[in-house]
N, C-alpha and C positions, 0 to 999 in steps of 0.2 A: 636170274640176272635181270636188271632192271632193263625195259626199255628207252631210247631217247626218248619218247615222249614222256616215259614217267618222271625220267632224269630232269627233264627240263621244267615239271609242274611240279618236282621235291624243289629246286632253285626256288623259281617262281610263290613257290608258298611260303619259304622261309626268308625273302624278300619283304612276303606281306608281311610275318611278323615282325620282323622289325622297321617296316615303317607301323603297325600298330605299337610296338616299344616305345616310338618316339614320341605317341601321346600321352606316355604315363608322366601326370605329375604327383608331386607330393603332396601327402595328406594336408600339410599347412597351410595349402594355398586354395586348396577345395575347400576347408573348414571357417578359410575367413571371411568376413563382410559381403564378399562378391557373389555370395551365393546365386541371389536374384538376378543381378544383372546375368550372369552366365545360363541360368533357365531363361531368361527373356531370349540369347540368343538361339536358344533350340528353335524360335520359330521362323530367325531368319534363315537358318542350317538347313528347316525343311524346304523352304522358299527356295533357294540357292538347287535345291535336290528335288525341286518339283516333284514335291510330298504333297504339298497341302492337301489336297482335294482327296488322292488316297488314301490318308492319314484319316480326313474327316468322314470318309466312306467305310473305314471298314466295321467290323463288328467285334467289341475286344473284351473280355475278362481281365479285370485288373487287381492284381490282390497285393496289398500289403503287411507288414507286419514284423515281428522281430525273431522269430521260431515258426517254421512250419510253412513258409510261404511258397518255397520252392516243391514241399511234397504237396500242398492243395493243388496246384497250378498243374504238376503231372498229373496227380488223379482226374483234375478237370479236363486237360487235353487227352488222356487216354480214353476217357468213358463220352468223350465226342466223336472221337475219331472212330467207336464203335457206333455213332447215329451215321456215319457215311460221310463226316465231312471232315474238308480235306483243311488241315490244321495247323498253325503257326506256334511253336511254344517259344518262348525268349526268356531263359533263367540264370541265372549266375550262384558262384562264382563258376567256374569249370575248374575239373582238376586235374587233366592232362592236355588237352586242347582247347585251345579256345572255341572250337564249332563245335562243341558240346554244348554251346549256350543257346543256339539257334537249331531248333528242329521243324522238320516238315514232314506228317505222318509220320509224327513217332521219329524221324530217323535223323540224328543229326548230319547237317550240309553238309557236299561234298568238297573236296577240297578245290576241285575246278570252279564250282559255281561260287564259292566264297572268294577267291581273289579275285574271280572275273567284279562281281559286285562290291568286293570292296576297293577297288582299284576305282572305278566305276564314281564312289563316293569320294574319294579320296582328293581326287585331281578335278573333283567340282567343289568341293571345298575348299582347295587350295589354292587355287585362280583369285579365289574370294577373300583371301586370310590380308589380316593389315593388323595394326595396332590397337585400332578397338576393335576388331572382328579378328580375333586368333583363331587356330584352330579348335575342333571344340578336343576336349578332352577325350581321356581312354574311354570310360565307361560311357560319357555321351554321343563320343561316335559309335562306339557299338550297339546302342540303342538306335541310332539315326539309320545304322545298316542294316538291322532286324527291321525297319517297316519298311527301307528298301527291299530287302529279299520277300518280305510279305506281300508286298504291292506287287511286284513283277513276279511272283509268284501265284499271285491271282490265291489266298488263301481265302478257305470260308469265314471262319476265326482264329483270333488270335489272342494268346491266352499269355499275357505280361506279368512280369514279377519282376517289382520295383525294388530298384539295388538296394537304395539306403533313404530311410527317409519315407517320403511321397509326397511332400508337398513342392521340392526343389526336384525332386529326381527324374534326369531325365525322360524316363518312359511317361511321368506324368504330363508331357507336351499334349497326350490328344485329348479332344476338348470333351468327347461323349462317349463314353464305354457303356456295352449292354449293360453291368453288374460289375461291383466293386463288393471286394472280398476284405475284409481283415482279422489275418491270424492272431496268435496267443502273442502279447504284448510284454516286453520286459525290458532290463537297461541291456543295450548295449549303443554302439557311438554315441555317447554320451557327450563325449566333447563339442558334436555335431546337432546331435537331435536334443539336447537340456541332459538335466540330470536328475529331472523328477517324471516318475509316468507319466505325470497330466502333460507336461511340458513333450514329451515322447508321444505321447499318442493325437496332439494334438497337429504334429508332424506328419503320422501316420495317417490321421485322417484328411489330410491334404490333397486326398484322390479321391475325396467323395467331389460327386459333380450334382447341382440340383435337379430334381428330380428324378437320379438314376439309384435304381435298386441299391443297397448294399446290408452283407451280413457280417457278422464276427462272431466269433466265438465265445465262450466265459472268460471276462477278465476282470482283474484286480476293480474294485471300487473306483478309486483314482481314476485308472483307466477309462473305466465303463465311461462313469459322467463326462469326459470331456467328449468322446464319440457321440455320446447321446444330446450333447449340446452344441456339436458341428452338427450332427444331422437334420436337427429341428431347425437350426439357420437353413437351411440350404434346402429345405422340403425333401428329405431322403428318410423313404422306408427304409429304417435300419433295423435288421433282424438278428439275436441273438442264436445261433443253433448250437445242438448239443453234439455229443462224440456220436458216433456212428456206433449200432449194436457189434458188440466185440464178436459176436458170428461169424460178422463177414468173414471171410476171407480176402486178406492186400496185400498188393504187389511190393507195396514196402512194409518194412518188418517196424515192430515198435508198439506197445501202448499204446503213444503220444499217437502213430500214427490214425487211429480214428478217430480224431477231433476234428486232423486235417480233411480226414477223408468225410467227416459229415459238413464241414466248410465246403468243399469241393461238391458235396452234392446238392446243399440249398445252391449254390452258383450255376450247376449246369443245368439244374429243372428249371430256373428264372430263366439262364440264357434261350432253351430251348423253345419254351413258352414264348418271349420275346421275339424268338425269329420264325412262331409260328409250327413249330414239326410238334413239342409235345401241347396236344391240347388242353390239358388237365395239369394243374401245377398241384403233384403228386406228393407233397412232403408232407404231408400230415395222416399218408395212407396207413390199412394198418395189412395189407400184405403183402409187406415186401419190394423191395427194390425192382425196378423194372429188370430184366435180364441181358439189356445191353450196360446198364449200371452196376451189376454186377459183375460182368464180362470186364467192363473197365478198369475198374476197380482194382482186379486181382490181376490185371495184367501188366498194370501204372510199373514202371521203370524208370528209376535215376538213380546214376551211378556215385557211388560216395555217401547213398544213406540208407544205414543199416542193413551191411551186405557183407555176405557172409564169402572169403573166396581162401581157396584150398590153396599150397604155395604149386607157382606150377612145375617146382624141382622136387619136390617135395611135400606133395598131398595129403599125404599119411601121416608126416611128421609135426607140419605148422599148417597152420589155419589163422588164415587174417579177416577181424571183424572190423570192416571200415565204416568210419561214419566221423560227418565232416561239423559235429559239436562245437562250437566256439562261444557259446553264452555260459554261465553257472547255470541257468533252467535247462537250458538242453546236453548239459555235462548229466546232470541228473538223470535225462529222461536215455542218455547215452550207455550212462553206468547201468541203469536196469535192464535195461535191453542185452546188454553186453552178460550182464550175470543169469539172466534168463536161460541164454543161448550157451550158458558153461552148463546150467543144472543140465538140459535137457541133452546136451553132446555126452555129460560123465553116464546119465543112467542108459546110450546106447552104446558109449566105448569104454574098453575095460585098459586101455592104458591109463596108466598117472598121468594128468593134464598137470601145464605148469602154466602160469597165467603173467605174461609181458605184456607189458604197456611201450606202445610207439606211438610218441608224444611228438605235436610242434603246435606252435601258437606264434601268429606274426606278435611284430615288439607294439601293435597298434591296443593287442588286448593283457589284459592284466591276470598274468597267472597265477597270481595269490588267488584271485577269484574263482579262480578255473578247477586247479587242479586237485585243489581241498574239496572240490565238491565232487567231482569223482571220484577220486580215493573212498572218502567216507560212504560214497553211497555202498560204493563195488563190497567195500567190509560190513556193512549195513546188510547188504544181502548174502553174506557168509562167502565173499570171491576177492582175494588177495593177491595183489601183484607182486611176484619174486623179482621182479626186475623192471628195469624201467631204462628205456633207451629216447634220446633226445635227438633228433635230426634239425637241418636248416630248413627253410619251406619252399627251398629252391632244389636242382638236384637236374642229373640228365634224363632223366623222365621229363621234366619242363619244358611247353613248346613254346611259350611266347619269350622273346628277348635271346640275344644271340649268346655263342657260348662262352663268348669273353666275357658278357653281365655276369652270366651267371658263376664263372670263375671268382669273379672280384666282389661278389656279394658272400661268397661260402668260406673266403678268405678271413673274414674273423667270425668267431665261434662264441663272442663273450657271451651272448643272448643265450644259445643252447646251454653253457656250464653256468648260467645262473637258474636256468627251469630245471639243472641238474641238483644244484644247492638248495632249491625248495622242496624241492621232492624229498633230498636226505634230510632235512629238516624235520619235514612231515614224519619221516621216520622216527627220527629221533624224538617228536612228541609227542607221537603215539604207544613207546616203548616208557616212557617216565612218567606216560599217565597211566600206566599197564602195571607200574612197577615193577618192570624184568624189563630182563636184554632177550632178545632171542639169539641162543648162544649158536644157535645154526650157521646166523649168520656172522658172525663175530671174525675180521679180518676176511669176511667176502666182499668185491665190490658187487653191489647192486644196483647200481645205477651206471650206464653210459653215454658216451655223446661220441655220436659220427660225425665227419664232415660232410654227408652228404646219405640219401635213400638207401641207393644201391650196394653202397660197402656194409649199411645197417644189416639188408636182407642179405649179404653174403655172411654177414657174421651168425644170424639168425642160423642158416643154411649149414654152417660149421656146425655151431652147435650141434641142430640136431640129427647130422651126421655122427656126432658119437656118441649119441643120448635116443642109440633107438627106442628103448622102453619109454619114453616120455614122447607127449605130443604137449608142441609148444602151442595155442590158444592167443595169437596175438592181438590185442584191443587196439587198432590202429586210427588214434584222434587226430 
């Protein structure tokens, strides 16, 4: 039974979210002409928040990029927080709470300390608001409240991951970071960042600052040359690193993931060396990672990629592989991972595995792009989805926006029954370029659409209530 006090800070929190609800605008009004001006006011937002001076004090990893940015940025706060110091991560999006986005040693905010500071930000911001000085928006106040909680937080570093972009985006307000990081490059906000790489990474490299370190990874031609011709304007060692030896052992699962994780490790040896603890910048050693780099590495956690979790009604029977994919390149790097983790489940369990897909994608990204590239991969590696169920990307697991939003946003469904029509599409043109039907499935539905998470996993839960011999394997995108 709850106590008053807990009573009164479950109120108090879901107050905070919805005064954060009321900074969310629409995409259209982000994407127009005003970009600049609205980055110009991040510096009066800090002024107002008597940031400056902390903001320009502290010591920060900044990584951008289109895939991978948010596992570099864990691996780098986890294999720090293994040198003894005490750490700031700020990532996005979250996918149950919003104070998943702000961690301190590893552990995301408490609920107390997050209203007290955001309340804190809120009502100095507000005093301040007028017509040309609005509020700032969602993702910029949430930015403005991670160097708040950092500052009074007294962290050692702070290890940033730029939402969208980098040359406008918020987090890019501070003026000197130890080392600027950039991931594997490809389109997505397009509408936003151009619609040509050059045009896209010439955005992304809008966190380089001169004379501060930065690296990236192998990318596209295109790509490369516009990075390597911001860096020369602006006097930036810019270094290319390679994947990390597939050896290691990492906290997050994937391939894909040692490229992030050797990304992660040119940043933390520069950071270290920079602040002085490693004396020797060890990246060209040949034995072996130091052992608190190793320790880091295999311990790095983020929730939503590439993670394997058992149902909790139901362990035995379904198994959900989450991972939070929204480009064609990391649909790719999704489907292999996902097929990897069916070979190696079949040759330890001797049930019939049946292989679902639980699908959503907001209306911002294009799932003609999306979901052809998973499918073909997942069949590419001999792993076939018998079913495919389609949700809203809202749901009562959702903590930000009250629960009448989220009533009146799950109220039409036309989005979900059109990701349902491509899907049976897909079907159907991979059956006429086969030349057969699969007559198994002839008068089955196989495909659905819930109106919401929770009725999906109790339908999931039915099923495999009366299909003991089968363990469902759900690929949840």
């Amino acid at each position: 039974m709850a106590t008053e006090d807990e009573g009164d800070l479950s109120a108090r929190y879901q107050n905070t979210l919805d005064a954060l609800s009321s900074l969310i605008t629409k995409r259209g009004r982000f994407a127009s002409n005003n970009q600049s001006h609205r980055f110009r006011l991040l510096f009066h937002y800090l002024k107002v928040l008597e940031l400056e001076d902390a903001v320009s004090q502290m010591k920060i990893i900044h990584v951008a990029g289109t895939k991978g940015k948010g596992s570099t940025c864990t691996f780098a706060e986890s294999i720090l927080r293994c040198y003894g110091l005490r750490t700031g991560l700020f990532t996005s999006p979250h996918l149950i709470d919003v104070r998943e986005r702000f961690r301190l040693n590893g552990i995301e905010i408490s609920q107390e300390k997050f209203v007290d500071y955001f309340w804190c930000c809120f009502h100095k911001l507000k005093e301040k608001t007028s017509n040309e000085v609005p509020m700032p928006t969602y993702f910029c106040f949430l930015a403005l409240l991670a160097f708040k909680i950092f500052a009074t937080e007294q962290v050692d570093v702070v290890i940033l991951e730029v939402g969208l972009g980098g040359r406008f985006d918020a987090t890019n307000v501070i003026q000197k970071p130890v080392v600027c990081g950039i991931s594997s490059l490809g389109y997505d906000h397009m509408e936003i960042l151009g619609y040509t790489l050059a045009e896209i990474a010439a955005e992304k490299a809008g966190i380089f600052k001169s004379g501060v370190p930065a690296f990236t990874v192998p990318q596209p031609d295109e790509a490369m040359r516009v990075l390597n011709e911001r860096a020369l304007t602006l006097e930036v060692n810019l270094q290319v690193v390679e994947p990390l030896d597939s050896s290691e052992r990492l906290g997050l699962q994937g391939e894909h993931q040692y490229l992030n994780a050797g990304l992660a490790v040119a940043l933390c040896f520069t950071f270290l060396k920079e602040i002085g603890i490693e004396e020797k910048n060890c990246l060209n050693q040949t034995n072996g990672l130091p052992a608190k780099f190793i320790s880091g590495l295999s311990n790095a956690y983020l929730m939503g990629r590439a993670m394997v979790v058992p149902d909790l009604e139901l362990p035995e029977e379904i198994v959900y592989y989450l991972d939070g994919a929204h480009s064609p390149e990391s649909m790719e790097a999704c489907a292999i991972w996902f097929s990897k983790q069916i070979k190696q489940n079949q040759e330890r369990n001797q049930k019939r595995s049946e292989q679902i897909l639980l699908f959503n994608c907001m209306s911002v990204r294009d799932p003609s792009l999306l979901l052809p590239r998973l499918r073909s991969k997942c069949i590419d590696q001999g792993v076939d989805f018998k079913r495919a169920i389609f949700v809203p990307n809202v749901s009562v697991y959702n903590q930000v926006g009250s629960s009448s939003e989220v009533a009146t946003r799950v109220e039409s469904m036309s989005w979900q029954f059109g990701l349902q029509r491509l899907w049976e599409s897909l079907a159907r043109g991979e059956a006429k370029s086969n030349a057969r039907c699969d007559s198994k499935g002839n008068g089955e539905d196989k495909s659905f659409v819930f109106s919401s998470l929770p009725l999906a996993v109790e339908w999931l839960r039915d099923n495999a209530r009366q299909s003991k011999q089968v363990r469902f394997q759900v690929n949840t995108v």
